[in-house]
Phi, psi and omega in degrees: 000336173277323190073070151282142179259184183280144172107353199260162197258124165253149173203167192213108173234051149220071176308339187053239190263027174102356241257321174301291157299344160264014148311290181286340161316298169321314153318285174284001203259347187276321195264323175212028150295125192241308159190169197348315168278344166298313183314289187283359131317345166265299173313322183299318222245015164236131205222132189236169143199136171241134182269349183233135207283303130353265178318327150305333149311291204284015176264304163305327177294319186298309204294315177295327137334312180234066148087359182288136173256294177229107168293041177278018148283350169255130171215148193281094131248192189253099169340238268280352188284335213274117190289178169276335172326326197287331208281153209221145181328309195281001166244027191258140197263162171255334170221109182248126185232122171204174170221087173262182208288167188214144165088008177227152189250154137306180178257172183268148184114307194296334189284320192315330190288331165264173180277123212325309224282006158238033182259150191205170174252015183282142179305300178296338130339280183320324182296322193271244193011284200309298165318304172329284195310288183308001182270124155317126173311156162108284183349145194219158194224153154211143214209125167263143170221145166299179182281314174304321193288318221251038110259355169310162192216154192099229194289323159291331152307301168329322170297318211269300181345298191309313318207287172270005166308290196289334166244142178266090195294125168266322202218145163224134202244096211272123173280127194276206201297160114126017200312287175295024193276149333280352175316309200205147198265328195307148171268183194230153172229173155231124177263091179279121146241123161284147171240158187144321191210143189277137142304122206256351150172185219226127159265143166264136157225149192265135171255137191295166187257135160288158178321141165103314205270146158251008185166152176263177212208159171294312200283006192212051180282196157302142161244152171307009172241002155305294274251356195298321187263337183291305187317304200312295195277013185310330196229029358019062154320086173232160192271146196200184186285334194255359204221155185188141174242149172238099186281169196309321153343275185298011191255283201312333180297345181264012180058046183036056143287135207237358171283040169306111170305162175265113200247033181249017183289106196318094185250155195316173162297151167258144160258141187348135145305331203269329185315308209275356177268336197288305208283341175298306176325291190285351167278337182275339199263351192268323191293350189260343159304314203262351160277348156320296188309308176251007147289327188257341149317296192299333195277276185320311179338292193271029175245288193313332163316296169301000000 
């Protein structure tokens, strides 16, 4: 959905073991590498920072894996060390893709780096500023976030306020429970937001559990072809049981809480009371049949026994 092209500056700057960024290596090196200076305008235009001495190994190894020859665009720090005051046109990117960490503080002093009325020690805030900052007008972003950045208050209304002035956040794609099971319980959203232009209003789409699934699993995750229905309907909008738009008017009125329910959700039929002690009665006399059935099993078991 970002689409990066040859010439844009990518960047992940909580990249972990790389995954994000060789996606768009791939991306583009499949649609408009041609030759060698193209290749190498692409390697020049990818860019990481990893905060932990490991993922940052395995980050560097995945980019020489998919063709990075010297991968001195991952480089090992802490993003958030950095004041915002520093960043300057020439370190601002045209495309930022990340899942940075969430559900965790800084250490103190790291709040500082930022402009008072955001300083907060939550990771994922700091993370939203930042971005905001590293984006070029014209730029464009998808940002995994927890469910707290889109109802929090205070310093995360602060946050969000900036968040849609300076960008037009278009799209939010809010995921249901386990994406991240078993590492983590929190839901998750992705957040597409262009900078440049304020937000004149925000599509939601919810995305569904496949048939069948009541939750994802390590042995039962998400696969890239749910995703089949976001595509479709990406470029052709219409409101639907999964999709819903919200203007901005009403966003601010909520004092830009960004936690919209969907309000186009199908909900079961309420049923009959009587229907529903009927349908009880008879699953308790069958479940009180197969503990029978296996009481006198167990009972033969142990007369054959003796």
């Amino acid at each position: 959905m970002l689409n990066p092209r040859l010439g844009d500056k990518v960047l992940d700057p909580a990249c972990g073991t790389g995954g994000f960024l060789a996606c768009a290596i791939e991306h583009v090196r499949k649609r408009e590498v041609k030759t060698p200076d193209d290749e190498a305008m692409l390697q020049a235009s990818i860019h990481g920072v990893e905060k932990k001495p490991l993922p940052h190994l395995l980050a560097v190894t995945n980019m020489i894996v998919h063709g990075i020859d010297v991968p001195t665009g991952v480089r090992h720090a802490n993003t958030l060390s950095r004041p915002i005051r520093d960043i300057s046109m020439g370190d601002r990117v045209e495309v930022v893709v990340t899942n940075p960490p969430f559900g965790g503080m800084e250490e103190d002093g790291v709040e500082s780096n930022f402009p008072s009325e955001f300083r907060t020690r939550e990771t994922a805030d700091l993370f939203l500023v930042y971005i905001i900052e590293m984006l070029k007008s014209g730029g464009r972003a998808a940002v995994v976030l927890p469910d707290g950045t889109l109802f929090g208050e205070g310093v995360k209304s602060r946050i969000k306020e900036k968040l849609l002035t300076e960008c037009n956040l278009h799209t939010i794609v809010r995921l249901p429970k386990g994406v991240f099971a078993p590492y983590t319980s929190i839901n998750t959203n992705v957040l597409f937001f262009d900078k440049g232009r304020p937000t004149e209003a925000v599509w939601y789409y919810e995305h569904p559990y496949p048939e069948g699934y009541k939750s994802y699993s390590k042995t039962k995750p998400m696969r890239i072809d749910e995703f089949d229905a976001e595509k479709a309907w990406w470029h052709d909008r219409k409101e639907s049981e999964q999709a819903w738009r919200v203007p901005i008017e009403a966003i601010r009125a909520r004092g830009f809480n960004l936690d919209i329910k969907n309000p186009n959700t199908v909900h079961a039929a309420r049923q009959d009371p009587d229907a529903l002690l009927a349908r009880y009665a008879q699953e308790r006399a069958a479940a009180a049949d197969i503990r029978d059935q296996l009481r006198n099993a167990l009972a033969d078991a142990l007369l054959r026994g003796a």
